[in-house]
N, C-alpha and C positions, 0 to 999 in steps of 0.2 A: 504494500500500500504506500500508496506517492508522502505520507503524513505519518511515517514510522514513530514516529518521535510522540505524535499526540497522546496517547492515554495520560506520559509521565508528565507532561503540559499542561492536559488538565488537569493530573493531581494534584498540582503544587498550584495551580491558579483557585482552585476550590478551597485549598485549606488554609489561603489568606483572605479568601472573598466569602465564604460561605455564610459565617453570623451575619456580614454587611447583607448578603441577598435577603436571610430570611428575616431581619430588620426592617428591609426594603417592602417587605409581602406583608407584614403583620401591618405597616404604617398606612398600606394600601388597603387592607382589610377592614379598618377601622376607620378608614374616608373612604367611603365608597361611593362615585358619583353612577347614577345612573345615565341612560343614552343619552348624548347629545348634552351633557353636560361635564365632561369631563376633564374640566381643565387645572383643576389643582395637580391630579394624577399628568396630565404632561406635561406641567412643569415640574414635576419632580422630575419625571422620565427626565426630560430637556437637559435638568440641571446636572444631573449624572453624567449624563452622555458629554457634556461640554466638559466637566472636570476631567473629563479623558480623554479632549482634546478633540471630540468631533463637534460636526454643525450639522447640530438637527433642524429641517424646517416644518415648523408647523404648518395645520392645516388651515385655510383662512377662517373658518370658524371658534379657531382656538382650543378646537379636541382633534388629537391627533395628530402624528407627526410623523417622519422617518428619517431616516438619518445612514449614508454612508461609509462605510468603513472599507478603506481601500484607496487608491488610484489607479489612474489609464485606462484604457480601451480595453481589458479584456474584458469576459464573461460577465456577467454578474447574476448572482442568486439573491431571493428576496426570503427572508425569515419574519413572519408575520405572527404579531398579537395582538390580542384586545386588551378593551381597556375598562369597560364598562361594568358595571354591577345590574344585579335584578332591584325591582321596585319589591320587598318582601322583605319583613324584620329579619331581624338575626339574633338568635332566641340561643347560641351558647354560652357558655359561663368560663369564657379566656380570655384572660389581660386584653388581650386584640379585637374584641368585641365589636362590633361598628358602632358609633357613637352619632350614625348620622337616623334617623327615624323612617323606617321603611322602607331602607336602601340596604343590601347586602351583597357581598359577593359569593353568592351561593352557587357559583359555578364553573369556580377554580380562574378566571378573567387577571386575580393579582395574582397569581402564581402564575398566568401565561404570561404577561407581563415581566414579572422578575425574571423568568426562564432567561425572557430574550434581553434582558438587561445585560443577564449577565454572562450569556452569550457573545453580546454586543461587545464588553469590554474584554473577554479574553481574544477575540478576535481582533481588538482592536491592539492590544498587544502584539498580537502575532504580525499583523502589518507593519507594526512600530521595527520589527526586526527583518524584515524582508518574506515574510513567511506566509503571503498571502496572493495565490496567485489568481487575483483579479478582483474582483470587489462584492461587497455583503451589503445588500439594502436592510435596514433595520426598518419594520414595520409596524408602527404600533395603533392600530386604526381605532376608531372610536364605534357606539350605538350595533355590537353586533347582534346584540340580545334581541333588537326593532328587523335584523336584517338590511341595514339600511347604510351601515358604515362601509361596509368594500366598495360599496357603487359609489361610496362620498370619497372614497380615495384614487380610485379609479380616474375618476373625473377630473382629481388635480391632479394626475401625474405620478401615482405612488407605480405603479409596473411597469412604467415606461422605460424601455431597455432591459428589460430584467428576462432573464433568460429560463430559470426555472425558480418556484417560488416553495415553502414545507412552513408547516407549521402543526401546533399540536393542542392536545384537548386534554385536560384533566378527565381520568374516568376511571371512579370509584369499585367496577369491576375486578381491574387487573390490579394487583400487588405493587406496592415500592419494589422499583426494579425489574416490572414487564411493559413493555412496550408493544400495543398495539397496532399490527397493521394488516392493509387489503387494497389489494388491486382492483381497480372499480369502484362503481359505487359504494364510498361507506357513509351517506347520510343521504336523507332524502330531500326533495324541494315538499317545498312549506307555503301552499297558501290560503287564502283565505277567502269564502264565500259567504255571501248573504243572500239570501232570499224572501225578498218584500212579495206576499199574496194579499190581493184586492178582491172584494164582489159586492153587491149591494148591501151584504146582512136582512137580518129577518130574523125571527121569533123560531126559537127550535121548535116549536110544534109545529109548525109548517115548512120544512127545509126542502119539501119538493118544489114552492111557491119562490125560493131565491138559491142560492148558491152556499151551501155547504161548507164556509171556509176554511172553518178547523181539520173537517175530514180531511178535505184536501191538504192542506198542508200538512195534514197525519202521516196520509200519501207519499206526500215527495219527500219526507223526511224517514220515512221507512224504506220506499222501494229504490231510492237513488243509489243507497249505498249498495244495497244488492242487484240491483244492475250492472252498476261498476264492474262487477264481476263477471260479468258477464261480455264485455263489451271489449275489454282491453286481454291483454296477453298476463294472465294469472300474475307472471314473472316479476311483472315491473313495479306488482305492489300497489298501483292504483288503489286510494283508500278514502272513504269521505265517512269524517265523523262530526258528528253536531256537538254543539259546545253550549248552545242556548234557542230557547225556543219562545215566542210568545204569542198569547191571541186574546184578545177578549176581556171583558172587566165583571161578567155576570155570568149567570151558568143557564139562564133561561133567554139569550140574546148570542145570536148569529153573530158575529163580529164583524164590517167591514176589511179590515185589514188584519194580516198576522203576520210575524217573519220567522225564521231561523235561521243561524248562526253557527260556520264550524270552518274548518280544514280541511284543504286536502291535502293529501302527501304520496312521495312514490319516489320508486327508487331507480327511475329508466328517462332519459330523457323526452325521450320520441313520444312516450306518454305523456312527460309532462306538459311538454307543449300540442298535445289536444286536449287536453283536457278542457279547456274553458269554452272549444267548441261544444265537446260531447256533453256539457252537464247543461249548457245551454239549452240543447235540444230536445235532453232528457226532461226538465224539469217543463218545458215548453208541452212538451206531452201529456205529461201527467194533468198540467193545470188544466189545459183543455177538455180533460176527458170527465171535469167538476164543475165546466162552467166560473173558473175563476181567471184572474190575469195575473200572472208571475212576472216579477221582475228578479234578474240574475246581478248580482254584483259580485264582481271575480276580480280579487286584488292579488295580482303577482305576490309571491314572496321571496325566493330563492330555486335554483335549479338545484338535481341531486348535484354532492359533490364528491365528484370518480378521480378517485387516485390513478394518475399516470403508471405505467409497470417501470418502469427504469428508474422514476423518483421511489417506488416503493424498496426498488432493490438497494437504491443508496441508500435508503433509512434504515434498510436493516443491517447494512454494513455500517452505518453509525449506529448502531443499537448494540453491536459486539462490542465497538470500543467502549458505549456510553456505561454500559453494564454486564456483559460479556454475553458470551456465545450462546446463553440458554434464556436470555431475554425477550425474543422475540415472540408473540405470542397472536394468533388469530382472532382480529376484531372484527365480531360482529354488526353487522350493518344494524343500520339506526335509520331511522323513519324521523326523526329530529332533524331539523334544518340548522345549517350552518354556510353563514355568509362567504366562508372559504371557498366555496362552490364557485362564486362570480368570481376569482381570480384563476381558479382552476377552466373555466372556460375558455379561458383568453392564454394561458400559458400551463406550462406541464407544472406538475409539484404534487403533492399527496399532505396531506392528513393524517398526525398519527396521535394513536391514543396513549397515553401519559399514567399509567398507573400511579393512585395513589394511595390505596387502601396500607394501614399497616395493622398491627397489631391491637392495638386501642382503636381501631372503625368498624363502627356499630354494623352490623350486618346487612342493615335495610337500607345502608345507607343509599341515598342517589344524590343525583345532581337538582339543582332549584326546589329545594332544600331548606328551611331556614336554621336549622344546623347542620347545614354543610359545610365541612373539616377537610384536610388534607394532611397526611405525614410528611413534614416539612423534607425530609429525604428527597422527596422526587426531585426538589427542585435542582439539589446538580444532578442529579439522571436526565432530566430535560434541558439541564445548559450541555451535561455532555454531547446530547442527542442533536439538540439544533447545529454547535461548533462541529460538531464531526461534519454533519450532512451537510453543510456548507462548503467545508475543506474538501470533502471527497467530490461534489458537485463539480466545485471549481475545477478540481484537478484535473478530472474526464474533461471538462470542458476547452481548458485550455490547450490540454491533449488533442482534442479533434477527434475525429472520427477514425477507429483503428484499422491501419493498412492490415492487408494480406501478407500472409510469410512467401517469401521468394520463392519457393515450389509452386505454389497456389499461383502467386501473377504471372511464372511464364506459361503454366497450364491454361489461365484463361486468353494468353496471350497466342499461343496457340490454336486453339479451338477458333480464336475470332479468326486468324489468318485460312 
């Protein structure tokens, strides 16, 4: 491997940096801003990053930013985090407690964060001595919880020239010290449907005299989702679940209007983008066949997000070095949306999962969460993990694409003549 030297690198970079990181995460923990407000967390990020001599630029909003590490024209790989917390208390009982009222980071966002912090600054070390062959965008995007932040960095220019991009997810499944990965989809697109039904209303003792609008909306919120299955390829995971429903203020009165309220999700592109025809048409069916008038509101959220094969294969050769050989472990696809998706459309890179269960995590535990915890350990597991996959990225990269052994070229050299 072009990066022989890294494991002892990072050993000795962790065990002068590591209380700073996890100092860095508990202070993030207990300021948690929610989407689109996150600018005290980038200027801490910011202030960091400059004490070690880069120039981060924010994003014109004032959440979010990314920052360089490197020079010249070669390659460049992108390492991206979030930055944001859930709107949800934080209900455990540790010094680092969030101290802000209904904001928590119940989904590992400041431990993805500090990962790439402190990623950032061992890499940025490595540069400082000639030891970086080509350059590391540091990514730390804002509002991914809304799905809303990749497309707000996108826009200003955060992937611009970036050649392949990796980042990673807290998840409470796997152990301190496995690491998550899959080729393909491992998360699905995420959006969101509403369904407003209209009819004149009327007196339920008479519902043959008007339009029945409960039943029908009973209708489209029962048979939609079982249709779905019917409609698309089993595969792709096509799935529509209601989240909220309502109609009516009295129980002997017809109601003119009613709506319901949900998601869809799936794990296949080509799906996700029909969908908003096929539920259109569907729910256009049903209403008609009630005498009512549906209206469909279909708000995009995220496409799946499909790990590149060749980004997966370099994360698991940074997953040897990050925690060694028997770290890497098979992640299950997720029906959860994640914004990583919109970068992953536009450039190669993968997603990988971040074990951080240890000892002391409660069994049930999941993600969004209000005591949601992490074994501070992962976090140099995931600085190992991002710094290697960078190094190793760059080095193919700058490598090029691998010639033929001289038997093989005059072979094919032959056969063309």
């Amino acid at each position: 491997m072009p990066v022989s030297d890294l494991p002892e690198d990072l050993d000795e970079f962790l065990a002068g940096h590591t209380q700073e990181l996890i100092a860095f995460r508990r202070d993030l923990h207990a300021h948690p801003e929610v989407a689109h407000t996150e600018r005290r967390s980038t200027a801490k990020v910011a202030q960091r990053l400059m004490a070690a001599g880069l120039r981060p630029r924010l994003m014109s909003a004032g959440t979010g930013l990314w920052a360089d590490v490197g020079t010249g024209d070669g390659p460049m790989v992108a390492l991206r985090a979030d930055l944001d917390a859930l709107p949800i208390p934080d209900e455990k009982n540790v010094p680092y407690r969030s101290t802000v009222p209904n904001a928590c980071h119940a989904c590992g966002h400041d431990v993805h964060t500090t990962v790439l912090l402190g990623a950032g600054l061992f890499l940025a070390g490595r540069a400082a001595r000639g030891l970086l062959p080509g350059r590391v965008r540091l990514l730390f995007q804002p509002a991914e919880e809304v799905v809303e932040g990749a497309l707000v960095a996108m826009g200003e220019g955060a992937i611009t020239g970036v050649d392949r991009i990796f980042a990673l997810h807290c998840d409470p499944r796997f152990q301190v010290g496995q690491i998550g990965l899959r080729t393909g989809p491992i998360t699905g697109a995420c959006d969101r449907i509403r369904v407003k039904v209209s009819g004149p209303g009327g007196h339920t003792a008479r519902p043959h005299l008007t339009a029945d609008l409960v039943y029908a909306l009973g209708k489209i919120v029962t048979e939609l989702p079982a249709a779905l299955s019917r409609r698309v390829d089993p595969r792709s995971s096509l799935s529509l679940v209601w989240g909220r429903i309502s109609a009516g203020l009295t129980p002997n009165a017809i109601p003119e209007e009613g709506f319901a309220a949900g998601t869809v999700r799936c794990l296949d592109e080509e799906a996700w983008h029909q969908a908003p025809d096929l539920l259109k048409g569907m729910v256009s069916s049903v209403a008609s066949a009630y005498g009512v008038i549906a209206e469909l509101d279909y708000v995009r959220g995220v496409p799946p997000a499909v790990n590149d094969g060749d980004s997966v294969r370099i994360l698991g050769e940074a997953a040897e070095v990050a925690a060694g050989p028997e770290a890497v472990a098979q992640a299950p696809q997720s029906l959860g949306g994640e914004d990583v998706a919109w970068y992953l459309e536009s450039i190669p890179g993968a997603l990988a999962r971040l074990g951080i269960r240890g000892s002391q995590t409660p069994m049930d535990l999941d993600i969004h969460q209000s005591n949601f915890d992490v074994d501070e350990r992962a976090i140099g597991v995931g600085v190992r993990l991002l710094a290697a996959s960078a190094l190793i990225a760059l080095a193919e990269e700058s490598a090029g694409p691998a010639q033929p052994a001289p038997e093989e070229a005059d072979a094919s050299t032959r056969g063309a003549a």
